[in-house]
C-alpha positions, 0 to 999 in steps of 0.5 A: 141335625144332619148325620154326615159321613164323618159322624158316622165314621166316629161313631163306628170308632167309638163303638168298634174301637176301631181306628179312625182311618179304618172307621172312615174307609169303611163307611166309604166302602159301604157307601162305594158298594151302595152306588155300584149297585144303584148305578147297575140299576139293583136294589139294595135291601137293608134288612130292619131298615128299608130299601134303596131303589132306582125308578125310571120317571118319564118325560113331563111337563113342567116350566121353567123356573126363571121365565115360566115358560112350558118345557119339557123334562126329560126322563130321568132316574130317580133313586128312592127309598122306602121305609122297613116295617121295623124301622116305621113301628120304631119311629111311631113308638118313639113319636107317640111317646 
């Protein structure tokens, strides 16, 4: 099941008691400050669930999908995630459950 914006927002309504509107500006707001600090090229540490970063990945090989010829990829960047220690114990405990 995938987890949306608007499933968010109702689930802060439901445990908040907050009104919808509010629900919904609020998880816009986190996600608004999220990509700010990405964009800037910071980190963003969420204590007990992982860490949001932005990598460089440099020019590659690589062919074109429709005629497989060669080309080159240009550098990019690429934003990545990686796991909290809390949240990878919680994860296998419920997996080996």
């Amino acid at each position: 099941m995938t987890l949306t914006r608007a499933d968010i927002a109702k689930a802060i309504r439901k445990q908040a008691g907050q009104p919808k509107q509010q629900s919904a500006d609020l998880v816009d707001s986190v996600f608004n400050i999220i990509k700010h600090q990405l964009e800037n090229g910071e980190d963003v540490l969420i204590s007990g669930f992982g860490k949001f970063s932005v990598k460089e990945r440099r020019e590659r090989k690589g062919r074109h999908p429709v005629t497989g010829e060669p080309m080159m990829l240009p550098p990019r960047k690429v934003v990545t995630f990686k796991c909290s220690g809390r949240l990878k114990n919680k994860l296998n405990e419920s997996a080996e459950t």
